[in-house]
C-alpha positions as CSV (number, residue, x, y, z in Angstrom):
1,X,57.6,12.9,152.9
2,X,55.6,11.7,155.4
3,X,55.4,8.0,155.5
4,X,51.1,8.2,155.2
5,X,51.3,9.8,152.4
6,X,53.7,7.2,150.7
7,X,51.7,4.3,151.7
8,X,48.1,6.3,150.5
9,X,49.9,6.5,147.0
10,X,50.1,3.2,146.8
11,X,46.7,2.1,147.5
12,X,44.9,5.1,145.2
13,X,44.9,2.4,142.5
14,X,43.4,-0.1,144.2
15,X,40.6,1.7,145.5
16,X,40.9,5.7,146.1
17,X,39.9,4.4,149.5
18,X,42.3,3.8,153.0
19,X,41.0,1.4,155.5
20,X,42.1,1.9,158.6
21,X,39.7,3.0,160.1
22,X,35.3,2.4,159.8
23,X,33.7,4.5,161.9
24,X,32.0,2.8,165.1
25,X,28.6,5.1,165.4
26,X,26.3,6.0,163.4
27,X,26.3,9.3,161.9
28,X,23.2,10.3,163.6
29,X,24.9,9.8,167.1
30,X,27.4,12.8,166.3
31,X,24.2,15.4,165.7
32,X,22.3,17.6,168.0
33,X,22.8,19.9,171.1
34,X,24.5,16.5,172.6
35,X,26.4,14.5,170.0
36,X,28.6,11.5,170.7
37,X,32.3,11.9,171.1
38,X,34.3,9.0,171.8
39,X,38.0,8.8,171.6
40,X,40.2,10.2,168.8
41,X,41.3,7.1,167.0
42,X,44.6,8.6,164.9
43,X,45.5,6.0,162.3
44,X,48.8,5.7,160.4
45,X,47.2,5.4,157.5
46,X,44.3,8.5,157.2
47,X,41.0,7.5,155.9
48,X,40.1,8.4,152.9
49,X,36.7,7.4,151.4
50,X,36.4,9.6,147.7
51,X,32.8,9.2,146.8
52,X,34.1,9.7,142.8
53,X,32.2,12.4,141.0
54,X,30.1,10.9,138.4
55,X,27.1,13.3,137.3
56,X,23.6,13.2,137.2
57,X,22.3,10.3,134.7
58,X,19.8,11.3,132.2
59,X,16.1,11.7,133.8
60,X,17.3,11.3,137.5
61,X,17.4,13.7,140.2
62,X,17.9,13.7,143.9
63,X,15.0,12.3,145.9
64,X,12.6,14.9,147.5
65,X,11.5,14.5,151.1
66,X,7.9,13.7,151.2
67,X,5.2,16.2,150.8
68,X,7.7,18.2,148.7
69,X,9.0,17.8,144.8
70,X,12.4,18.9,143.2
71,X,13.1,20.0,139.1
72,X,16.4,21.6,137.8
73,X,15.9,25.5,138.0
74,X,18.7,25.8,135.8
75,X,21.6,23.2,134.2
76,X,24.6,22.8,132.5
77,X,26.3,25.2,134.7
78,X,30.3,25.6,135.3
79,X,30.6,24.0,139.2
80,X,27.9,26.1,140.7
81,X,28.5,27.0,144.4
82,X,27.3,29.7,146.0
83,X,23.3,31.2,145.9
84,X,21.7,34.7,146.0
85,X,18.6,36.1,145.6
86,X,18.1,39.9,144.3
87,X,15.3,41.8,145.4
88,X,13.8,41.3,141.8
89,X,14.2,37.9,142.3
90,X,16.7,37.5,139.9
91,X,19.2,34.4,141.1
92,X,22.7,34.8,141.0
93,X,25.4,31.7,141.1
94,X,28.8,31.6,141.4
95,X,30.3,29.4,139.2
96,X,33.9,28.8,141.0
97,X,36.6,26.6,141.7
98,X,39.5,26.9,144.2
99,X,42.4,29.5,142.8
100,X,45.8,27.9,141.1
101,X,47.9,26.3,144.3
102,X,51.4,26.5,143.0
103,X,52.6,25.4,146.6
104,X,50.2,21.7,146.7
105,X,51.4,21.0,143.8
106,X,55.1,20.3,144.4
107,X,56.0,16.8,145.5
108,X,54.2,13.6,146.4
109,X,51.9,15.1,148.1
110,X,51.0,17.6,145.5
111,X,50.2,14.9,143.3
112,X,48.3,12.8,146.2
113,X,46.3,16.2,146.5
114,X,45.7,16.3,142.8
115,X,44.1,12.9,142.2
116,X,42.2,13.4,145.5
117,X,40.8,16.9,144.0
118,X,40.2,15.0,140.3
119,X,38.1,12.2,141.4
120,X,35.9,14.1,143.8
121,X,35.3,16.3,140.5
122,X,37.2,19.9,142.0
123,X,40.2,20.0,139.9
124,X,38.7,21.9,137.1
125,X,39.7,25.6,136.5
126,X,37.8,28.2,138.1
127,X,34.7,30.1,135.9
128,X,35.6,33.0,138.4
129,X,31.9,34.2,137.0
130,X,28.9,35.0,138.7
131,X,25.5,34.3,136.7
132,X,22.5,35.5,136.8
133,X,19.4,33.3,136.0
134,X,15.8,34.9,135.6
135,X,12.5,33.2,135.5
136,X,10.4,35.9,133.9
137,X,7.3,33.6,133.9
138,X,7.2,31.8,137.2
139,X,7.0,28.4,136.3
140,X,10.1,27.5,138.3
141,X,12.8,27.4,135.5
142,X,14.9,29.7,134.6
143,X,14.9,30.7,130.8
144,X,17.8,32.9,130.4
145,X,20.8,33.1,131.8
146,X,23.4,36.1,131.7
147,X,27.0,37.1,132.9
148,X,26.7,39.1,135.6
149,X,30.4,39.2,136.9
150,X,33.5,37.8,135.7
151,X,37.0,37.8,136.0
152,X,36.8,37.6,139.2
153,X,38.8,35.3,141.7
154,X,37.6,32.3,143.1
155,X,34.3,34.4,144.3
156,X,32.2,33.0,146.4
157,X,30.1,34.9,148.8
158,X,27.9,37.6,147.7
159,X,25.8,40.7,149.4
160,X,23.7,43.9,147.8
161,X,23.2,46.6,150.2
162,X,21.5,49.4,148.5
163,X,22.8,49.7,145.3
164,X,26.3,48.8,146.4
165,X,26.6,44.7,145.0
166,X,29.4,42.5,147.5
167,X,31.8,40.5,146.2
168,X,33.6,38.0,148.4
169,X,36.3,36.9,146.2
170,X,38.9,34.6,147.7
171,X,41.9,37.4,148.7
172,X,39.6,40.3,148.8
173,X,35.8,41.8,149.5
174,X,34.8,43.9,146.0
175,X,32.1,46.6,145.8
176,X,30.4,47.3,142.3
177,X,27.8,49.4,141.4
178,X,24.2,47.5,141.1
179,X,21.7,49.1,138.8
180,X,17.8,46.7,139.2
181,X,17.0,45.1,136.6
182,X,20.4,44.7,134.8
183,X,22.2,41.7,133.7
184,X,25.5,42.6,133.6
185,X,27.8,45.0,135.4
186,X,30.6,46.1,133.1
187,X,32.0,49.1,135.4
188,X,35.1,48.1,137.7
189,X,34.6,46.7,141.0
190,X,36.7,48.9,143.8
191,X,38.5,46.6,146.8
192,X,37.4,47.3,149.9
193,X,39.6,45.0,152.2
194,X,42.2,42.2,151.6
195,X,41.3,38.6,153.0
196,X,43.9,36.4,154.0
197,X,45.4,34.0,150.5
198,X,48.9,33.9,149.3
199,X,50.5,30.9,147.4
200,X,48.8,28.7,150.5
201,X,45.5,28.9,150.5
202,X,43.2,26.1,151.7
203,X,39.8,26.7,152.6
204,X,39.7,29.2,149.4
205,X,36.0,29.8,150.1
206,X,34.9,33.1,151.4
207,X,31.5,33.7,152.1
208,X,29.8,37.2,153.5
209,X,26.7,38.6,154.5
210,X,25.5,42.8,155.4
211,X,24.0,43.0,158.7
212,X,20.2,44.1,159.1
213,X,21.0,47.8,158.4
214,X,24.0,47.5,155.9
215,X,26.0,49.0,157.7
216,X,28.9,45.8,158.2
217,X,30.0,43.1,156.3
218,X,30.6,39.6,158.2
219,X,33.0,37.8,156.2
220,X,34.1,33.8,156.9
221,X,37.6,33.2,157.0
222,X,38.3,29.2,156.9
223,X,41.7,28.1,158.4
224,X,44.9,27.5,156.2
225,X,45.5,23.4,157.3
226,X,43.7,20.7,159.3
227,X,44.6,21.4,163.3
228,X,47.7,24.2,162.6
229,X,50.5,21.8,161.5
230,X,52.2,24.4,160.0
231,X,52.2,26.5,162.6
232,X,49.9,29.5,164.0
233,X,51.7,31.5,161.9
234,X,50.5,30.1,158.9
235,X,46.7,31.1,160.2
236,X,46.4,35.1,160.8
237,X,43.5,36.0,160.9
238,X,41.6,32.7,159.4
239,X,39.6,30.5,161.4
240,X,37.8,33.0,162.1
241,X,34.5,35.6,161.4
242,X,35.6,38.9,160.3
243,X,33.2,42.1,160.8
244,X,33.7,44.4,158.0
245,X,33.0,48.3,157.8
246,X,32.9,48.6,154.6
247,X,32.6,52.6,154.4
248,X,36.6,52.5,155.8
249,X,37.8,49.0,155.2
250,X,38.6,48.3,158.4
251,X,37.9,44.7,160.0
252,X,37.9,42.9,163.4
253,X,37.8,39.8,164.3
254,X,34.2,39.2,165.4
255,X,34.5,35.3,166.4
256,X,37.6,33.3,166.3
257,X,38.0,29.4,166.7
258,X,36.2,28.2,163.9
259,X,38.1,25.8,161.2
260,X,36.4,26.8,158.1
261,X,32.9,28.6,158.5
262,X,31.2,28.8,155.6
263,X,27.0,29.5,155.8
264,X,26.1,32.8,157.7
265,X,22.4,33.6,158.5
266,X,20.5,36.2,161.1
267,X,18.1,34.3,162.7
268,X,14.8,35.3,162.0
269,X,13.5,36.0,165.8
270,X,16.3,37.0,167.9
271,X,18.7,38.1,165.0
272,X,21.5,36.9,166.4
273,X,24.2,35.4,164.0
274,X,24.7,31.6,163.2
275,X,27.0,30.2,160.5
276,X,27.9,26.4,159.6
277,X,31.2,25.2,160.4
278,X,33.7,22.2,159.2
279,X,35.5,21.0,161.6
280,X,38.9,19.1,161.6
281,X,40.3,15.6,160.1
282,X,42.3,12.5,160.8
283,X,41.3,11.4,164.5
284,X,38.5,8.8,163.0
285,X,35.6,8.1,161.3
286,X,34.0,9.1,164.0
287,X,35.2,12.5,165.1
288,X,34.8,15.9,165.0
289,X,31.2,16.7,163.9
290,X,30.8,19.8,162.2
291,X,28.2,22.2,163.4
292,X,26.1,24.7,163.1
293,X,26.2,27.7,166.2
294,X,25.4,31.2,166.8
295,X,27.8,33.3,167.0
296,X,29.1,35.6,169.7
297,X,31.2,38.7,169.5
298,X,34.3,37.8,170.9
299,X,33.5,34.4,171.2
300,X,36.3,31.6,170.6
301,X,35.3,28.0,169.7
302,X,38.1,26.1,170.1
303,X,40.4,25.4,166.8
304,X,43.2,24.0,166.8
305,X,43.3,23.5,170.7
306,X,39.9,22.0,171.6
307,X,36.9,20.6,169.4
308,X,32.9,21.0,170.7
309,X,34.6,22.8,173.7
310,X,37.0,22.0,175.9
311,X,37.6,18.5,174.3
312,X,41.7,18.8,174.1
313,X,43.4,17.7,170.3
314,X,46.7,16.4,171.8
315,X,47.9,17.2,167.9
316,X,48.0,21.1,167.9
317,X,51.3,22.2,169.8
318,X,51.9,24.0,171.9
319,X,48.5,23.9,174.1
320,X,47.1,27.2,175.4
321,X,45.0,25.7,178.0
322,X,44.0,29.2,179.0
323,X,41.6,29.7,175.6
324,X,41.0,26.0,175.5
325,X,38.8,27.0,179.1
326,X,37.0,30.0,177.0
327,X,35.8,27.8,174.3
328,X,32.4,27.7,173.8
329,X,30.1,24.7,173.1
330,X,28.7,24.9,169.7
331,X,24.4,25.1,169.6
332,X,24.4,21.6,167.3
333,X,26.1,19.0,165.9
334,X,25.9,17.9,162.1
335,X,27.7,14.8,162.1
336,X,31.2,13.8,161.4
337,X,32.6,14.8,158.5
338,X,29.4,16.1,156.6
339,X,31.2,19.0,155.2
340,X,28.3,21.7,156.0
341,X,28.0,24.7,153.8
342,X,25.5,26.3,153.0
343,X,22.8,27.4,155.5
344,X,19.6,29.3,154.7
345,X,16.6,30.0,157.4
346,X,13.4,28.8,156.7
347,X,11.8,32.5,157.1
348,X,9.5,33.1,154.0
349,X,9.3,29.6,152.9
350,X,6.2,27.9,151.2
351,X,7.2,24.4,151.6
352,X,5.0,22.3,154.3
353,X,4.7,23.2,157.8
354,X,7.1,20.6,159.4
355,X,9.8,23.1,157.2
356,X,8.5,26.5,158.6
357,X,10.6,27.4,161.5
358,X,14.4,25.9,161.0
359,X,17.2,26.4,158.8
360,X,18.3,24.4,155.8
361,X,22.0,22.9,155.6
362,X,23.6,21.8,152.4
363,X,26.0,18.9,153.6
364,X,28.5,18.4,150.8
365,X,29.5,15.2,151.9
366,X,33.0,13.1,153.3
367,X,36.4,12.5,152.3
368,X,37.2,11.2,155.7
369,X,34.7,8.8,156.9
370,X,33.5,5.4,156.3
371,X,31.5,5.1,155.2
372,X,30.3,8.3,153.4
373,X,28.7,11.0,155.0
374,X,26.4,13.8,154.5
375,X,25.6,14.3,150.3
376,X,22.5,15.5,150.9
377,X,20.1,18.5,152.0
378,X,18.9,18.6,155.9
379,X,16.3,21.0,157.7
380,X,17.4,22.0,161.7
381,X,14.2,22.9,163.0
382,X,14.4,25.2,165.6
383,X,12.2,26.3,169.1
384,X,12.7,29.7,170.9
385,X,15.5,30.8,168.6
386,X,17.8,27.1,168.9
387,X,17.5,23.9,167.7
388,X,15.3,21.3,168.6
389,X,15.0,18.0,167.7
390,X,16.6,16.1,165.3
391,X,17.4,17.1,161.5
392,X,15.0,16.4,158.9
393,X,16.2,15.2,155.1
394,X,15.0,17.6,152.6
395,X,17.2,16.1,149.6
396,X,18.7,12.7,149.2
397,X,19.9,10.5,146.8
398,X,23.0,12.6,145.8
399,X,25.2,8.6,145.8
400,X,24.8,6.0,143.7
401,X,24.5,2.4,144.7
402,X,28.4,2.0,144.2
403,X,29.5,5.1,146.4
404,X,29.4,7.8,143.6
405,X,28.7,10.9,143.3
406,X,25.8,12.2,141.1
407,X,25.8,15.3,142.7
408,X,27.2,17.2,145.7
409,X,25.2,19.7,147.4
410,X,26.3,23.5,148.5
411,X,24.8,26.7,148.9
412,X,21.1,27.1,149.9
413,X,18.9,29.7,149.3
414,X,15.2,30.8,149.5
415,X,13.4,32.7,146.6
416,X,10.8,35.1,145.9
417,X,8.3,32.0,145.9
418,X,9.2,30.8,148.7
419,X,11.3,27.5,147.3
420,X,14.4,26.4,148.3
421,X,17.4,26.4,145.4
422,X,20.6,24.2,146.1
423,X,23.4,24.7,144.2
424,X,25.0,21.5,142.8
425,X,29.0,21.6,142.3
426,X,29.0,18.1,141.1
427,X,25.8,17.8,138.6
428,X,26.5,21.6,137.7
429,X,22.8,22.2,138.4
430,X,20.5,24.9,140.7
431,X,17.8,22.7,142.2
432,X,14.4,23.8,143.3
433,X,12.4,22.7,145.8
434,X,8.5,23.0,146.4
435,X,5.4,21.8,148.0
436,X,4.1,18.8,145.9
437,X,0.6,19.4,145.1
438,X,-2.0,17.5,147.0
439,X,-2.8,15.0,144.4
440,X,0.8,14.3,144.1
C-alpha cells in the first residue's frame, strides 16, 4: 500500500483532515474564461478536507441571494440527486447512491475510502428509486409524493421524449413506457445500450439528455480514477460524452477528454451543447478548476494528459503530446475543486432580471481543498451565447460555522413556474427558489 494512504489513516482520528497543503489563491481566482493556474504542488500527504455531513437543523435553510427567497419543495427524501421536470409539471427525483463496490472495499484503502464516503454522508445504500412529487395547488410545495421507478440501478439521469421515459442508470440507458398523468410505471423498462461499470466503477453517475428533436440521447460518461493510474485501459469509453441513437442502440463518442461530466444543457440561443465538468485531484489546493464548456463533436479536452488545454499533468504516463496539442480550452472556470454538477439554463425563469440570461450550477462542494470549496448554488451569466462576467451566488449557507455540512447541493432544475429546484443529497431535501415579493 501506498505510503499516503498509511500515513492518511493515521491522522483520520485526529481530524478527517491532511495538511499539507492550503491553497494559496482564492477560489475566485481559478473562475472565468481566464482563471489562475499556478504550479501543481503534489504533496506526499493528499489533502483532504471532509466537510462532515451533519443535516439541516430544525427551522434553517440555505441563505437566498437577495431579491430572491428559498422553502423546501419537498423533505425527508432518501439522498436526492438528480431533477426533472414533466411536461405536466410533475417533478421527478432520483433518490440514489453509488452501486455496491466490492473492489474499494478490499484493503486499507478500501477502508480509507469507506470512512471518507461515511463522514461526507455517501455511504448509505442506494434507493435506486425515482419519485415523483406533484404540487396540485401551486403554492410551491409538493403534497404528495409517489414511486415512479424503482429497482433500478444507481439511476441518475433522466429524459421523456414522446411517450418514451429515459432512464440513465449507472451500467445502462432504460426506455419505459410514459403514460401523462401517471404516477407510477409498473411495465418493464427495455435496455437500450450498456454504459461502461463493472466491479470498478468510480464516477457511478450517469446523466443524459434527448436532443431538440428526440432523435439522440447524449449520455455523460465520468472517468474510472483521478488522472488514469490504472491505466488507459481501465477507461474505455469513459471520460467522455456519448451520442446515443436510441432507435438502434448504437453510440459514439461525441466528445472525449472530460474527467467526469455530469450537467448537460442546449443553450437556449445557439443550441449548441454545454455540460459541467470535474476535473482531477491531488496537485494542490489550488489546481484543476472544474468547468463548465460547450461541447464540440469530436472535440477532446484534455484528460489525463493536459488540464484547461495544453497545461501538461507530468502524472499520466505515457504522454501523447500529439492530442495534448488538440485539446481545447474550456469556455469557464468554476474554481478548484467545487465539484460542479448540475447545470440548468436560465430560459423560462421568473426569478429577477440579473438571473435571466445564464445558467445555474449546483457546486457540491471539496474533498481536496483547504479550505472548503464550492457547497453552494452559482448563476453564470452569459452574453452572445458564452459567459460573461463573473458568477453570481444564488444559494449559500450549505456549512456550518465549524466546516459541516448541512446540506450539499446537486442537480438543478427549472419548473413550470419558473423557479429554480436544487436537489439536496445531504439534507435529503428539493429546494425552491423564487422571486421575494417586493415587500420582502
Amino acid at each position: 500500500m501506498h505510503i499516503k494512504y498509511l500515513l492518511l489513516i493515521a491522522l483520520i482520528p485526529l481530524s478527517l483532515t491532511a495538511r499539507a497543503d492550503v491553497a494559496q489563491l482564492p477560489v475566485e481566482a481559478g473562475m472565468g474564461p481566464d482563471p489562475q493556474l499556478p504550479p501543481p504542488n503534489p504533496t506526499l500527504i493528499p489533502t483532504v478536507n471532509i466537510a462532515p455531513a451533519k443535516g439541516w437543523p430544525a427551522n434553517k435553510k440555505p441563505v437566498p441571494a437577495p431579491g430572491t427567497k428559498v422553502a423546501a419543495f419537498a423533505d425527508r427524501l432518501d439522498h436526492p440527486r438528480w431533477l426533472y421536470v414533466l411536461p405536466n409539471g410533475d417533478i421527478l427525483v432520483a433518490e440514489t447512491n453509488a452501486p455496491p463496490k466490492p473492489e474499494d472495499t478490499k484493503g486499507i484503502k478500501g477502508w480509507l475510502v469507506k470512512q471518507f464516503m461515511e463522514n461526507a454522508g455517501a455511504a448509505e445504500p442506494s434507493a435506486n428509486r425515482i419519485t415523483l412529487l406533484r404540487d396540485s395547488d401551486k403554492d410551491g410545495i409538493a403534497e404528495t409524493r409517489s414511486v415512479f421507478l424503482e429497482k433500478l440501478n444507481s439511476p441518475f439521469g433522466m429524459a421523456l421524449v414522446g411517450k418514451d421515459f429515459y432512464v440513465a442508470n449507472t451500467d445502462a440507458v432504460m426506455r419505459f413506457p410514459y403514460v401523462e398523468g401517471e404516477t407510477r410505471i409498473t411495465q418493464s423498462g427495455n435496455k437500450i445500450t450498456d454504459l461502461p461499470a463493472g466491479p470498478i466503477n468510480h464516477h457511478w453517475t450517469k446523466n443524459l439528455i434527448a436532443s431538440r428533436d428526440g432523435a439522440r440521447l447524449y449520455v455523460t460518461i465520468g472517468s474510472n480514477s483521478n488522472v488514469a493510474e490504472n491505466g488507459m485501459d481501465k477507461e474505455s469509453g469513459r471520460a467522455a460524452i456519448l451520442e446515443v441513437d436510441p432507435k438502434r442502440g448504437t453510440s459514439r463518442i461525441f466528445g472525449s477528454g472530460l474527467r467526469n461530466p455530469n450537467g448537460l444543457g442546449w443553450e437556449p440561443s445557439s443550441g449548441s451543447l454545454w455540460t459541467v465538468v470535474n476535473e482531477r485531484d491531488e496537485i494542490g489546493s489550488d489546481l484543476v478548476p472544474d468547468y463548465l464548456t460547450s461541447v464540440k463533436d469530436g472535440g477532446f479536452y484534455g484528460w489525463p494528459y493536459s488540464y484547461f488545454g495544453q497545461h501538461i499533468d507530468e502524472r499520466a504516463k505515457p504522454q501523447q503530446p500529439d492530442l495534448v496539442a488538440k485539446a481545447i480550452v474550456p469556455d469557464y472556470a468554476l474554481g478548484p475543486h467545487t465539484a460542479a454538477l448540475g447545470l440548468a439554463f436560465s430560459e423560462n425563469t421568473s426569478l429577477p432580471t440579473q438571473f435571466r440570461r445564464g445558467a445555474f450550477i449546483g457546486l457540491h462542494g471539496s474533498w481536496n481543498r483547504k479550505p472548503h470549496s464550492g457547497y453552494k448554488v452559482i448563476f453564470v451569466p452569459f452574453k452572445d451565447h458564452k459567459p460573461s462576467g463573473m458568477p453570481k451566488d444564488v444559494l449559500t449557507g450549505f456549512l456550518s460555522d465549524k466546516g459541516q455540512a448541512f446540506g450539499r447541493p446537486v442537480g438543478v432544475v427549472i419548473d413550470k413556474q419558473g423557479a429554480l429546484l436544487v436537489a439536496d443529497d445531504v439534507g435529503n431535501v428539493v429546494w425552491r427558489v423564487t422571486a421575494a415579493a417586493a415587500k420582502e
